[in-house]
C-alpha positions as CSV (number, residue, x, y, z in Angstrom):
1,X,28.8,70.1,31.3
2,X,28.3,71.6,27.9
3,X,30.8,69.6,26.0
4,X,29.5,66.7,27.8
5,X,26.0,67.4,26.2
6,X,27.4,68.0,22.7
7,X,28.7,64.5,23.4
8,X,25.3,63.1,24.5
9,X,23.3,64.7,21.2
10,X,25.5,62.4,18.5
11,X,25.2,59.2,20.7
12,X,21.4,59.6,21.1
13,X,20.7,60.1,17.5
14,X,23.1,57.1,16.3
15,X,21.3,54.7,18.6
16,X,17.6,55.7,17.0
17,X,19.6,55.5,14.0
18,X,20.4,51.8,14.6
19,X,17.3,50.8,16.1
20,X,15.3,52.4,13.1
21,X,17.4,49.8,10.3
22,X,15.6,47.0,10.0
23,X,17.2,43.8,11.1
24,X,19.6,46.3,13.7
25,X,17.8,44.8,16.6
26,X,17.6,41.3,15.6
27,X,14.1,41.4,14.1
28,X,12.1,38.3,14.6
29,X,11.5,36.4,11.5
30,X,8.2,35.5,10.4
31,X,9.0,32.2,9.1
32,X,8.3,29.2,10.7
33,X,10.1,26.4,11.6
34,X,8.7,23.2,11.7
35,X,10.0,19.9,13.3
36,X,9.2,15.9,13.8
37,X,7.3,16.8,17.0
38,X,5.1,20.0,15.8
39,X,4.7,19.4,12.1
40,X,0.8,18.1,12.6
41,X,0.0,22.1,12.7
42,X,0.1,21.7,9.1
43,X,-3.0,20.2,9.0
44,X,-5.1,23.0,9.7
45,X,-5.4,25.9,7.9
46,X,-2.9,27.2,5.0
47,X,1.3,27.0,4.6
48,X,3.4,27.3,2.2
49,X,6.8,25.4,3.5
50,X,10.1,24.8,2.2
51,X,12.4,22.5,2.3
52,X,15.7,23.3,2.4
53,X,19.7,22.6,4.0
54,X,21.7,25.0,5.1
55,X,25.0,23.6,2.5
56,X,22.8,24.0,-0.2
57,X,23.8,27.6,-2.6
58,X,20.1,27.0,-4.3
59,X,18.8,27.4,-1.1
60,X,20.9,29.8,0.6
61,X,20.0,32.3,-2.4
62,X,15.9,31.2,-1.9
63,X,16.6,32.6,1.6
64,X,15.8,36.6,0.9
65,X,13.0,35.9,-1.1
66,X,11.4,33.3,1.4
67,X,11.8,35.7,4.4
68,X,10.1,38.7,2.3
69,X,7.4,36.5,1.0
70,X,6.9,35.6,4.8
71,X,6.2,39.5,6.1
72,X,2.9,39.2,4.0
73,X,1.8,35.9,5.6
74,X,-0.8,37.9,8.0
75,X,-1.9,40.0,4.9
76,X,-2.5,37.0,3.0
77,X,-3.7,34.4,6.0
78,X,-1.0,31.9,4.8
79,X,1.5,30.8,7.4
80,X,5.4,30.6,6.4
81,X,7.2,27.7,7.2
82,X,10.8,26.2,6.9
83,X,12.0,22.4,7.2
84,X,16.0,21.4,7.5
85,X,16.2,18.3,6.5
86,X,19.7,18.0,7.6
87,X,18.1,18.0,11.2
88,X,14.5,16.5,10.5
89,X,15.1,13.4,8.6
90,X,11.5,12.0,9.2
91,X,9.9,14.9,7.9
92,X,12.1,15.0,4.8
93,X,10.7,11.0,4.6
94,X,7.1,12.0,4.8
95,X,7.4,14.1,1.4
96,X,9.9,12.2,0.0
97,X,12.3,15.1,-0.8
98,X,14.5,14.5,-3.7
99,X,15.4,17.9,-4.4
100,X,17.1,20.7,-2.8
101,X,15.1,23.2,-2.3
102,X,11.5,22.0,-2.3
103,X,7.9,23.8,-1.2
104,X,5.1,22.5,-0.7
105,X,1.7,24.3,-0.3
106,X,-0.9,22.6,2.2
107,X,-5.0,23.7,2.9
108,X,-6.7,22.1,5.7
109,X,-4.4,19.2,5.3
110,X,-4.3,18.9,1.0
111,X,-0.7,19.2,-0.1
112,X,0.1,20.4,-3.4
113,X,4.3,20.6,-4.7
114,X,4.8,24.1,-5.6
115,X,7.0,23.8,-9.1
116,X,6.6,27.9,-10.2
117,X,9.2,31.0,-10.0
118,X,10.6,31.3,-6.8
119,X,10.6,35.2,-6.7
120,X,8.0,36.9,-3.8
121,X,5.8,37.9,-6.7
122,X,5.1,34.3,-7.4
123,X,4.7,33.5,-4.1
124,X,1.9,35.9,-3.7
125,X,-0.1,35.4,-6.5
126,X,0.6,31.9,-6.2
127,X,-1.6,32.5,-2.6
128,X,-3.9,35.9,-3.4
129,X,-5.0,34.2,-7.1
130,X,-5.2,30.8,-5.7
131,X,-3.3,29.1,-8.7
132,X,-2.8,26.5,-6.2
133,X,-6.1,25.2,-7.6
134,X,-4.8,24.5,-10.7
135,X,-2.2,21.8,-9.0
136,X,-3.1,18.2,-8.3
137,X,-3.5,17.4,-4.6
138,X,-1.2,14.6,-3.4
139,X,-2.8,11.4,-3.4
140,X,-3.7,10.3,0.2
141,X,-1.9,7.2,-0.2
142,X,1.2,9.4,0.1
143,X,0.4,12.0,2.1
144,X,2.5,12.9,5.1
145,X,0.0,11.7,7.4
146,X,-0.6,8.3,5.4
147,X,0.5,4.7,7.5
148,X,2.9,4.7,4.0
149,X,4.9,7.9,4.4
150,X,4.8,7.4,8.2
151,X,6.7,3.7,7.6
152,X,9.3,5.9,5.2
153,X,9.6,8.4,8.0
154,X,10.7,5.6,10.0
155,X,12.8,4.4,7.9
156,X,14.7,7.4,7.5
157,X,15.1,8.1,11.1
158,X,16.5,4.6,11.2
159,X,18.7,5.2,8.4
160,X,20.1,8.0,10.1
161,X,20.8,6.1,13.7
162,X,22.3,3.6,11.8
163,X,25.0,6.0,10.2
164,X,25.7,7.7,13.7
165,X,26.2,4.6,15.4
166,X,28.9,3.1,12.6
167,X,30.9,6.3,12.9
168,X,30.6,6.0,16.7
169,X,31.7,2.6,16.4
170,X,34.4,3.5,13.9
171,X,35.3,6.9,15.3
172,X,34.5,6.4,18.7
173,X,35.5,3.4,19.7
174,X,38.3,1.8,17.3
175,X,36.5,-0.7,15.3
176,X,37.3,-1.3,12.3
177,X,34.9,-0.5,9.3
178,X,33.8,-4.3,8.8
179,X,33.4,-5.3,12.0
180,X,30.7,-2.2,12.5
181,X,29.5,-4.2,9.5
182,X,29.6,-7.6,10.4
183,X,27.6,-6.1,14.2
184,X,24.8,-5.1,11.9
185,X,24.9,-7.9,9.7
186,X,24.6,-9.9,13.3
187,X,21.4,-7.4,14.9
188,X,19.3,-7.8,11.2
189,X,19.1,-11.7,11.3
190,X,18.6,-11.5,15.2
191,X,15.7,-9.1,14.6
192,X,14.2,-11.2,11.5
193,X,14.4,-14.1,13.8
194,X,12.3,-12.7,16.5
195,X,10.2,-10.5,14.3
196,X,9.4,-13.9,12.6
197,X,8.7,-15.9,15.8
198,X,6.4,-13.3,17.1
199,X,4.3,-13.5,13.7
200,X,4.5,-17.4,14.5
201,X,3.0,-17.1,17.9
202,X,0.4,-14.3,16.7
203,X,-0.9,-16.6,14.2
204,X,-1.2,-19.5,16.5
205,X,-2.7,-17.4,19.2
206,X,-5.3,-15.8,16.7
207,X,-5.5,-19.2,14.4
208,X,-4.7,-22.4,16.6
209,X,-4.5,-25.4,14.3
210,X,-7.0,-28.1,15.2
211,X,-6.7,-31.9,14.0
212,X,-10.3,-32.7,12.4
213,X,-11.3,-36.5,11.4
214,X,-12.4,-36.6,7.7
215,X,-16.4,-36.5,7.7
216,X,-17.6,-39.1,6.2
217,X,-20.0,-37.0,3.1
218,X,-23.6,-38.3,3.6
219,X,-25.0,-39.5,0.4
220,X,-27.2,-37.3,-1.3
221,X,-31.0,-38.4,-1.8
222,X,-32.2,-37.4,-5.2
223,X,-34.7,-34.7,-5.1
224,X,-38.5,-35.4,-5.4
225,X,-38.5,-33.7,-8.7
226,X,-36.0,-36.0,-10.7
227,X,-37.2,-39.1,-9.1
228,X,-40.5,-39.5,-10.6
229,X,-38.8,-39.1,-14.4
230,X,-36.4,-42.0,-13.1
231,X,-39.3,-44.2,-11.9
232,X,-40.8,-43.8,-15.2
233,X,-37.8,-44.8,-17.2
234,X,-37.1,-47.6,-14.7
235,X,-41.1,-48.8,-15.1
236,X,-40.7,-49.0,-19.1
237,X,-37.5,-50.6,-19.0
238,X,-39.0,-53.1,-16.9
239,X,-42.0,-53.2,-19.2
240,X,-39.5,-53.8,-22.1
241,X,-37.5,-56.3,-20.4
242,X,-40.9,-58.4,-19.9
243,X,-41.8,-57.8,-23.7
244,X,-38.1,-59.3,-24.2
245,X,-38.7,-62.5,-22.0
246,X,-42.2,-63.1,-23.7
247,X,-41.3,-63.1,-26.9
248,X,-38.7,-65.5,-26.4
249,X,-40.6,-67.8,-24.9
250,X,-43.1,-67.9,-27.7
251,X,-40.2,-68.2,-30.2
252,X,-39.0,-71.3,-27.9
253,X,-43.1,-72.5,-27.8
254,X,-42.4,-72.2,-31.6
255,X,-39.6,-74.5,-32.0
256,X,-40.3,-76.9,-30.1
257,X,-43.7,-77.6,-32.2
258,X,-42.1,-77.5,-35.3
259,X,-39.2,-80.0,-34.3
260,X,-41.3,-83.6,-34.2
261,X,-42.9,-82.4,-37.3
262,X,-39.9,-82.0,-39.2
263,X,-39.0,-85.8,-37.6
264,X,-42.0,-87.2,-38.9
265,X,-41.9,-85.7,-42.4
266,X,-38.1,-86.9,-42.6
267,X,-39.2,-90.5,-41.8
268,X,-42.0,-90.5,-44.3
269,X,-39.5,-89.1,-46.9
270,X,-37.4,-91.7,-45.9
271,X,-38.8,-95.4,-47.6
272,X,-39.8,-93.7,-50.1
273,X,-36.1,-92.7,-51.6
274,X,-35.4,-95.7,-50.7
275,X,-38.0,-97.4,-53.4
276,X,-36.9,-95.3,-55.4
277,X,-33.2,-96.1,-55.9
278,X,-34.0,-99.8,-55.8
C-alpha cells in the first residue's frame, strides 16, 4: 500500500500539471466563426473579422496573433470573428475579398477595411483609441447587406455549383471536358430564353398594348386677347382696300372725261393743217 501511494503522489501532480498549461484541455477559443446563415449578427454591435483560408502561409502566421487579440474581446466589448472563404463563398462575395488575409471592422452595421499592423497591439489600439474613426465607412451601395453585394454573393455561390458539378460530370461520371461544356452552353440559352419570356409576359401583364384610332386634333380657337388686334388689322385692310377701289374709280371717271375732249380738239386741229399745206 505504501509504494502504491508513492505511485499515486506523481500521477496526481502531473495531471494538475496538464490541466494548469493552457491549451492542455482543449481551451475554447474566443474567436468567432461566422457563416452564410449567421453572418447578419454583424450588424449589431462591434467586430473585428478576418478573412482568411486555411492554405494560405499569410494567414496561417496571422493565426497566434488573431486568437490573442481575441482573449481581450470582453475587456474591450468588440467581438472576434473569423470567415473561411474556402467554405463561405457568398460571404467572401459580399466584401469582395481580393486578398488573403483581409479584416474588416464593423459598428452597428458601418464596415470599415482594416489596412494597419497586424500585431495584437495594433489590434487593441486600433479598438481602445478608436482609430477606426479615422477610416472611411464603406459606401452603402456596397455594403454586405446592399441588393448589389447580395447579387455578387449569388453569384459566387453560383460560380462555385458550377465548378462542383463539371468535376462531377467529368470525375464522376465520364464525360468528357467539352461535353460538361457544351451541357452548360445548352442550360444558359435555355435559361435566357425563359428568363426572357417571363419579362415578355410581365410586361404584357403590367402594360397590355391597346390599338388607339388617331384623334382627330380639334382646331384651336384663337384666344379673346389676340382676336381683337386681328379684327383691327382686318378692319383697316378692308378700309384700305376700299380707299384702293375709290380711287380707281375716280381715275377711270377721269379718263373717260378727258377722252371726247381730246377727239374734239384733234378734229378741230385737223382742217386747219390741212389749209395749211394747201
Amino acid at each position: 500500500m505504501a509504494h502504491l501511494g508513492r505511485l499515486l503522489v506523481p500521477l496526481a501532480a502531473l495531471v494538475l500539471l496538464l490541466w494548469a498549461v493552457p491549451g492542455a484541455h482543449g481551451r475554447r477559443s474566443n474567436v468567432r466563426v461566422l457563416t452564410d446563415e449567421n453572418w447578419t449578427s454583424l450588424l449589431e454591435g462591434e467586430w473585428m473579422i478576418e478573412f482568411y483560408a486555411p492554405w494560405c502561409p499569410a494567414c496561417q502566421n496571422l493565426q497566434p496573433e488573431w486568437e490573442s487579440f481575441a482573449e481581450w474581446g470582453e475587456d474591450l466589448e468588440v467581438k472576434v470573428a473569423k470567415v473561411d472563404v474556402t467554405e463561405q463563398t457568398g460571404l467572401s462575395g459580399r466584401f469582395i475579398i481580393t486578398a488573403l488575409p483581409s479584416i474588416y471592422h464593423c459598428k452597428d452595421g458601418e464596415f470599415r477595411r482594416y489596412l494597419g499592423p497586424r500585431t495584437k497591439k495594433d489590434f487593441i489600439n486600433f479598438i481602445s483609441e478608436k482609430e477606426w474613426k479615422n477610416v472611411e465607412p464603406v459606401s452603402s451601395w456596397f455594403g454586405p447587406s446592399s441588393v448589389l453585394m447580395t447579387t455578387m454573393s449569388a453569384l459566387f455561390q453560383l460560380s462555385v455549383y458550377i465548378r462542383t458539378s463539371h468535376s462531377y460530370f467529368v470525375h464522376d461520371l465520364g464525360i468528357p471536358a467539352w461535353g460538361s461544356y457544351l451541357v452548360f452552353a445548352f442550360a444558359t440559352v435555355l435559361s435566357g430564353l425563359l428568363l426572357g419570356l417571363c419579362m415578355i409576359f410581365v410586361a404584357d401583364c403590367l402594360c397590355p398594348s391597346k390599338r388607339r384610332r388617331p384623334q382627330q386634333q380639334p382646331t384651336k380657337k384663337p384666344s379673346p386677347e389676340f382676336s381683337q388686334p386681328l379684327k383691327k388689322v382686318e378692319e383697316e385692310q378692308e378700309a384700305d382696300e376700299e380707299d384702293v377701289s375709290e380711287e380707281e374709280t375716280e381715275n377711270r371717271e377721269g379718263e373717260s372725261k378727258d377722252t371726247p375732249q381730246s377727239g374734239l380738239r384733234q378734229r378741230c386741229v385737223g382742217p386747219s393743217s390741212a389749209t395749211d399745206k394747201s
